[in-house]
N, C-alpha and C positions, 0 to 999 in steps of 0.2 A: 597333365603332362609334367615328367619333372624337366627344372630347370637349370640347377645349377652350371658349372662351369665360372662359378664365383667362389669368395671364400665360406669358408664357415662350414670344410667339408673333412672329412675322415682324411682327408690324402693326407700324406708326413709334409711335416715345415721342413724349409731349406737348413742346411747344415752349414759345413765349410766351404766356401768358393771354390772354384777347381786352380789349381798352381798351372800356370803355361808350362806345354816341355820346354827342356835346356834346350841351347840354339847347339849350334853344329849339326853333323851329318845326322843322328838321330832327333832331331829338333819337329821332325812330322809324327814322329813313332810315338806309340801311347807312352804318358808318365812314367811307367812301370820297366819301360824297358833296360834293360843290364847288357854287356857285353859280358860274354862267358871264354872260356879257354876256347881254342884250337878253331874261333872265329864262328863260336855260336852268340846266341842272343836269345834270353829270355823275356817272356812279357808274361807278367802278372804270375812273376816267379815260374814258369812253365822256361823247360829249353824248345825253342822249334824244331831240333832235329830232333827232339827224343817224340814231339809232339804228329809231325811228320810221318815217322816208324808209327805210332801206334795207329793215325788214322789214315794214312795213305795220302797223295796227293791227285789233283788238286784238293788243299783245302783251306779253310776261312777259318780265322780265331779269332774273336771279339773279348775286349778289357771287361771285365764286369765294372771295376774299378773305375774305368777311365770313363763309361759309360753314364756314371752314376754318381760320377763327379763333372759332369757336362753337363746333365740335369739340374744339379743344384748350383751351377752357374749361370745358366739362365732364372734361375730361383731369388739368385742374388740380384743377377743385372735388372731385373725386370719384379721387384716385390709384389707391386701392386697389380698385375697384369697374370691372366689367365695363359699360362703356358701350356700348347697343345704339342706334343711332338708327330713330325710330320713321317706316320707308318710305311708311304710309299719309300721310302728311303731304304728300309728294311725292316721286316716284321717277322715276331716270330713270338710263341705263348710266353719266353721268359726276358723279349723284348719288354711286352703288354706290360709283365709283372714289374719289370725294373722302372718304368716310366709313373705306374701308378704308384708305386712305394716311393717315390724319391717326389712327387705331390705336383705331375702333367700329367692334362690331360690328352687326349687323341686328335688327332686330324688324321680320316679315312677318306679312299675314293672306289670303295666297292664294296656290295652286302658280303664277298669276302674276307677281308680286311676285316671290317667290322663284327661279322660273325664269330671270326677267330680271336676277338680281341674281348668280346662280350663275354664267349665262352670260357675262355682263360679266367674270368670272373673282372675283368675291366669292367667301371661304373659306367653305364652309358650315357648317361647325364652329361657327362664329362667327354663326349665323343662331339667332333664336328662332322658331317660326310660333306663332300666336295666331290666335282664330276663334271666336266661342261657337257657329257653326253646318260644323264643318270638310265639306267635301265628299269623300267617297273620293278624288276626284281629287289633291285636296289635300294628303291624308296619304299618299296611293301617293307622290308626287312627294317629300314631305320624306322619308319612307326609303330612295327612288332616290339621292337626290340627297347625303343622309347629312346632313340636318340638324342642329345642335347639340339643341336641344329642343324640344318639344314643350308646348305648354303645355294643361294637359288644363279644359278650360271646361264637361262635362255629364259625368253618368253612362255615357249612351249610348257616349260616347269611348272608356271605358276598353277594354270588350268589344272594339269595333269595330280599335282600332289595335293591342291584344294582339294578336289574331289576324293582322292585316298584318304584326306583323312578323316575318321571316323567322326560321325555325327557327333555331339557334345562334346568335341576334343579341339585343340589349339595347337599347331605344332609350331616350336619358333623356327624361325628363317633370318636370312642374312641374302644381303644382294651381293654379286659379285660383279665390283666397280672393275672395269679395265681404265687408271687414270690418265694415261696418252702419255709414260714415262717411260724412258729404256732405259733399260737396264739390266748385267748379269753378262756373264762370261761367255759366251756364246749365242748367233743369233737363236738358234734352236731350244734356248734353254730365256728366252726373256718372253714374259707373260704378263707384263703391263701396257704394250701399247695396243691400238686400234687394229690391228692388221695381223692379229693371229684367235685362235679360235677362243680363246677364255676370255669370259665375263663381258659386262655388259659397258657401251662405251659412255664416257662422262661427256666427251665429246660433242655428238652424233646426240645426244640423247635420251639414249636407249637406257642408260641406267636411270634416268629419273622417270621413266614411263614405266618401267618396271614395277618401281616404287608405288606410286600411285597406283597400280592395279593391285598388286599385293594388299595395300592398305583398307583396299573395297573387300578381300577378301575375308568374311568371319572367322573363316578354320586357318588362318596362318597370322601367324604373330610376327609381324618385321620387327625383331630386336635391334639389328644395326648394320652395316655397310661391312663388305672387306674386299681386301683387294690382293695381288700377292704379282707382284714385279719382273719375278725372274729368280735364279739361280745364279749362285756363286759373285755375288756381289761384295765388294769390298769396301766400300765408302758408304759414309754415314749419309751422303749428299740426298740420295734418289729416296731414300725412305722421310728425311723430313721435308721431302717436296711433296709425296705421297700424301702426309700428315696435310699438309697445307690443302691438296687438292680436294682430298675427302672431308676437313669439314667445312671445306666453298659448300659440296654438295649436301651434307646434313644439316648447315644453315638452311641453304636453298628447301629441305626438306621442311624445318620449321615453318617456313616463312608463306609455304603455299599449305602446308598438311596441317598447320597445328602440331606437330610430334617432334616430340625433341628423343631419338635413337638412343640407347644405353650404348652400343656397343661398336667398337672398331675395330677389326681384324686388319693389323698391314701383312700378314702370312709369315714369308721366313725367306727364302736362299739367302743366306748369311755364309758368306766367302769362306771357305779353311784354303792350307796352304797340301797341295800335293808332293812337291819339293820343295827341299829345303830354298829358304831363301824368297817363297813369295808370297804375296802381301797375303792379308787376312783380314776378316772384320772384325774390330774389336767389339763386342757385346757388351762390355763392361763400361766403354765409354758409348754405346749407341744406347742403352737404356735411361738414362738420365737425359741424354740429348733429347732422343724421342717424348721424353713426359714431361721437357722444359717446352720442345716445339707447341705439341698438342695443347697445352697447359695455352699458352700465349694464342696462337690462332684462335681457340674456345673461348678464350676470353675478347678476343677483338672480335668477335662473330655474335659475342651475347649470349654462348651456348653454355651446358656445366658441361664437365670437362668428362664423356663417356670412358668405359671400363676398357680398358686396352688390352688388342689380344695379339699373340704373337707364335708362328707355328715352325718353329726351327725341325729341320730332318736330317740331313747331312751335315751339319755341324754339332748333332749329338752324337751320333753314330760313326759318321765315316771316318775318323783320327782313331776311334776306338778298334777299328778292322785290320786285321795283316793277312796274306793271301799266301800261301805258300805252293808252288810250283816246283816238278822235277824238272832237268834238265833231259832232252831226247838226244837233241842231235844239233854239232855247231856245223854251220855253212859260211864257205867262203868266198865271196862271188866278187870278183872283181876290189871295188875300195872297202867292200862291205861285209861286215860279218854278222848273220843272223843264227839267233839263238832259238830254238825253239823247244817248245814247254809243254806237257802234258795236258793244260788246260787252254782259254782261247775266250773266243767270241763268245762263248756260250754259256759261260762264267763271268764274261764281262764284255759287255757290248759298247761299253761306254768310248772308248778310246774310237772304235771305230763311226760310232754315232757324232762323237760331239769333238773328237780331237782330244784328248784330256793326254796330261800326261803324266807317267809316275817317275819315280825313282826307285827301281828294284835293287837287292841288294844279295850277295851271293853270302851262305852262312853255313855252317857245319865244319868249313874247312879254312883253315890258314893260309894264306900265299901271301906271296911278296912282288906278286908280275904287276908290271905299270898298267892302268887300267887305260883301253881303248872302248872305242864306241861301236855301239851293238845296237840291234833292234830286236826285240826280243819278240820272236814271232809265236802265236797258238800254232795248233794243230789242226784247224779247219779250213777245210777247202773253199779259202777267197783271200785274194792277196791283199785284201785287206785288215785282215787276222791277224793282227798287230796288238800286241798288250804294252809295249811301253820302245818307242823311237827314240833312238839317242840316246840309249842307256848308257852308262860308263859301268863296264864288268871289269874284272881281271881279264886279262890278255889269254892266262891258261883256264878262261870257263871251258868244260869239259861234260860231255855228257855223264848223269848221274847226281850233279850239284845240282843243290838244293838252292832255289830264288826265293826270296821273299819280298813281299811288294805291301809296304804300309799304304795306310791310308784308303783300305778295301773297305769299310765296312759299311759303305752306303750306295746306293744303285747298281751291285754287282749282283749279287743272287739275285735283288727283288728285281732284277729285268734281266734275268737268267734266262735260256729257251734250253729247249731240244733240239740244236741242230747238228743232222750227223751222227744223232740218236746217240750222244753222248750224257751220259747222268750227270746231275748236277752236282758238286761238291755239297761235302758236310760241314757243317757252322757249328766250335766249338767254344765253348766259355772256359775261358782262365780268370781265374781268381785266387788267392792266397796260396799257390805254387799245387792249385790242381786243377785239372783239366777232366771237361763233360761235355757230351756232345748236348747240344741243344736239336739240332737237325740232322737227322743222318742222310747217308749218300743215297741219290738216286739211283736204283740199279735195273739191269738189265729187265729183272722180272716186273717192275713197276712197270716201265716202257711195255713190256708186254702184254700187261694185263690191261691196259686201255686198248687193245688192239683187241677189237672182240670180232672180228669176223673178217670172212674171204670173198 
């Protein structure tokens, strides 16, 4: 089985750190972005209205640039630690490619995912799969394919991929601790404590009974622990308690197993800011915190100090995203004036899942009207089809103006649907003032061509 996910491998070393954006109203928007005449705005040298005309709307543009300068700051903040980027976030063949060339590796949660990411030619070695519900299909694929780990999320796992894996073969594994910590922007979106469906509780248990079974087993290799808290966290606090609690438990592992674990995954949701003005996680100062904490607990524990892993998604991707919307049709109902836009729920579910909120910005044209508060509604049938509440637009938004909403480029396509059998936007890459679609739009005929029968 190969192993890596450590150094000593073909990936590129870190370069230059990435520069924070400037503060002000473009302060969310990729590095690259410029104010142009007659109140456009280009990113990665591209104008969005000239970008707009050529692909239509809705659609998504992602920074190469800013993408791949997010990369090698985690490169920076974390030298010694094996960086996965976290694919659910958004994936795509020249996602794969930019993530392997700039020297991260993957964090998957579907023979999906990982299939698309192998074939693009991503090293699989260098692939983590995650899952608290894995499907055979799933785990057949990651021992085809020669995955690096495995990350074991139930009971049920252990039996079940023992057995898959092939007779004179070892596949590595990791347990997945839930450490009893909250944490993360939303109840919906925190995945460290006892009372939701990920991973195994430190509590209760169940994670060291885990362990123990795993360890009887010959065909699975427990490399090390992980754990992963939640999303959009902002404080350094809940990840050096994490540190703390996980090596209570790979003490506890020494001290009844004999084994002393290489490896600790604390995962990723590391905070960005959607509007201007709120807080973020620093990376820069959480990587040194993190390898002083871990560093001092291992040594009060008696342990060596394991290889540290870290799987950022949305803090790679989602600053590098801008979403560009047309205007349909303004409504004025009483106090309130809502906006509505060509795209919706089905391009981005998020607002209406977890409450998130953006800051869209009206571009193509000039005005000078004092800007009021708007709700910028989709076009799909549930009034909860809301892309951004409390927007401030100009007073004269007008149907045919063109929205732009930073800060798209993570959890919007990749938890895209079909509903109202609307196609999905096209994702296009800006880089040195040109523009290529990486994803094109879903169309009618697609939708129809899965539709085989009457």
């Amino acid at each position: 089985m190969v192993t890596p996910l450590i150094p000593g491998t073909a990936l590129r070393a870190p370069r230059t750190p990435h520069t924070p954006p400037r503060d002000g109203a473009l302060s969310v928007w990729p590095a690259s972005t410029v104010p142009l005449a007659d109140g456009d705005l280009a990113v990665g040298g591209v104008s969005l209205t000239e970008l707009a005309d050529r692909f239509g709307t809705p659609v998504y543009l992602l920074d190469e640039a800013e993408v791949r300068a997010r990369c090698r700051a985690y490169r920076e903040a974390f030298p010694e630690a094996a960086v996965l980027y976290a694919a659910k976030a958004f994936l795509c063949r020249a996602m794969a490619h930019w993530a392997a060339e700039e020297g991260l590796g993957l964090d998957v949660c579907s023979a999906g995912e990982l299939e698309l990411a192998v074939t693009t030619g991503f090293p699989p070695e260098h692939i983590v799969l995650h899952g608290n519900a894995k499907s055979p299909y799933d785990l057949q694929a990651a021992l085809r394919l020669g995955v690096g780990r495995i990350v074991i999320d139930s009971p049920s796992e252990i039996a079940r991929l023992a057995v898959a894996v092939p007779e004179g073969s070892r596949q590595k594994v990791m347990v997945r601790v839930a450490p009893g910590i909250v944490a993360g922007g939303h109840a919906k979106v925190r995945t460290g404590t006892d009372d939701q469906k990920f991973g195994l509780s430190l509590t209760d248990g169940s994670a060291h009974h885990a362990i123990a079974r795993i360890l009887d087993q010959p065909r699975l290799d427990l490399v090390g622990l992980h754990c992963h808290l939640g999303s959009q966290i902002t404080s350094a606090k809940p990840y050096l308690a994490a540190v703390r609690r996980m090596v209570g438990l790979l003490a506890r592992v020494r001290d009844q197993h004999g084994v002393a674990l290489p490896e600790l995954d604390l995962g990723g949701g590391h905070g960005i800011a959607y509007r201007p003005g709120e807080p973020v996680l620093d990376i820069t100062a959480l990587g040194p915190r993190l390898r002083a904490e871990l560093a001092d607990s291992c040594a009060g524990a008696g342990l060596p100090v394991p290889r540290l892993i870290v799987e950022p998604g949305r803090a790679v991707v989602g600053p590098a995203g801008v979403a560009l919307y047309r205007v349909l049709a303004v409504k004025r109902t009483g106090h309130r004036t809502f906006v509505a836009v060509d795209g919706g729920m089905s391009d981005n579910p998020r607002p209406a899942l977890y409450g998130v909120r953006y800051a869209p910005r009206l571009v193509g044209r000039a005005t000078t009207a004092p800007p009021t508060t708007t709700t910028v509604a989709g076009r799909h049938c549930e009034a909860g089809d809301v892309l951004a509440g409390e927007a401030e637009l100009p007073g004269d938004i007008r149907p045919g103006d063109l929205l732009a909403v930073p800060v798209a480029g993570a959890y919007h396509l990749s938890m895209a649907s079909g509903y109202n059998l609307v196609g999905r936007p096209p994702v296009v890459a800006v880089a040195d003032g040109r523009a290529r679609l990486l994803i094109r739009r879903e169309s009618l005929d697609d939708i129809r061509g899965r539709d085989v029968g009457l």
